[in-house]
C-alpha positions in Angstrom: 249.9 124.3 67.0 246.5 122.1 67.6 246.9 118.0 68.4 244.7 115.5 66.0 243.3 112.8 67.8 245.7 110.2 66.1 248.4 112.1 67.5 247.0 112.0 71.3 246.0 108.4 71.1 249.4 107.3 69.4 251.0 108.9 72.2 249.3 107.4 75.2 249.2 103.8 73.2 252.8 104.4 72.8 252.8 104.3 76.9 250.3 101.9 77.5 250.3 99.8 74.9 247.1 97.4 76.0 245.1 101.0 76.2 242.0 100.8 74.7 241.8 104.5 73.6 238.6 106.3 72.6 239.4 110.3 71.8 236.6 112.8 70.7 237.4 116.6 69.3 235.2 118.3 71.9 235.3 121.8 70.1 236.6 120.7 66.2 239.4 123.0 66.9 242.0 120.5 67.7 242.9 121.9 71.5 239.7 120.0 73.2 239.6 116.6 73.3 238.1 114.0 75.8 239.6 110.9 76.1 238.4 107.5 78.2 241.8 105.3 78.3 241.2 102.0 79.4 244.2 99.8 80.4 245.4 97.1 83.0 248.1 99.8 84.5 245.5 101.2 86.1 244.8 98.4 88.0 245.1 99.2 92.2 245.6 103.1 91.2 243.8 106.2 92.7 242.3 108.0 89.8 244.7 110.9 90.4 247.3 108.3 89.3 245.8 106.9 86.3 245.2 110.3 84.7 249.3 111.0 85.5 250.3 108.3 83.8 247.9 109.5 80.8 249.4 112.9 81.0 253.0 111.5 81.2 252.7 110.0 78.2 251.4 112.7 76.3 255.1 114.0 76.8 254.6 117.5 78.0 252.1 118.6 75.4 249.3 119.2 77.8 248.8 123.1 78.2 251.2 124.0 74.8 249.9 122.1 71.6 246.9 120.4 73.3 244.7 123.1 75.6 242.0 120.8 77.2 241.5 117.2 78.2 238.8 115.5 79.8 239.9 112.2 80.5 237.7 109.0 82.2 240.5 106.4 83.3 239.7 102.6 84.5 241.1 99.3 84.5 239.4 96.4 82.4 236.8 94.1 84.1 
């Protein structure tokens, strides 16, 4: 069972809530995404970090109903 892009950016918004979330279907097949999440959490955190809090919030679904994530994480400016 594929993820939509509202569903994955709902999700992480649901999180972070000042995320500025960008998601593109990599593959139109609803299990490739990429996603660049910007938000103020980030903010002093390794890289490693800020892609764990992404895949926190996406609540277990990475590997079952979503396959593949490319993910660019920052802080705002």
């Amino acid at each position: 069972m594929a993820m939509n892009a509202a569903e994955i950016e709902a999700l992480i918004k649901s999180a972070l809530p000042d995320a500025q979330v960008t998601i593109e279907d990599l593959a139109g097949d609803g299990d490739h995404y990429a996603a660049t999440v910007i938000s103020s959490a980030f903010k002093g955190l390794s890289r490693v970090k800020q892609h764990q809090l992404v895949y926190a919030a996406l609540q277990g679904r990475m590997g079952g109903a979503l396959h593949a994530l490319a993910l660019q994480t920052s802080a705002p400016d």
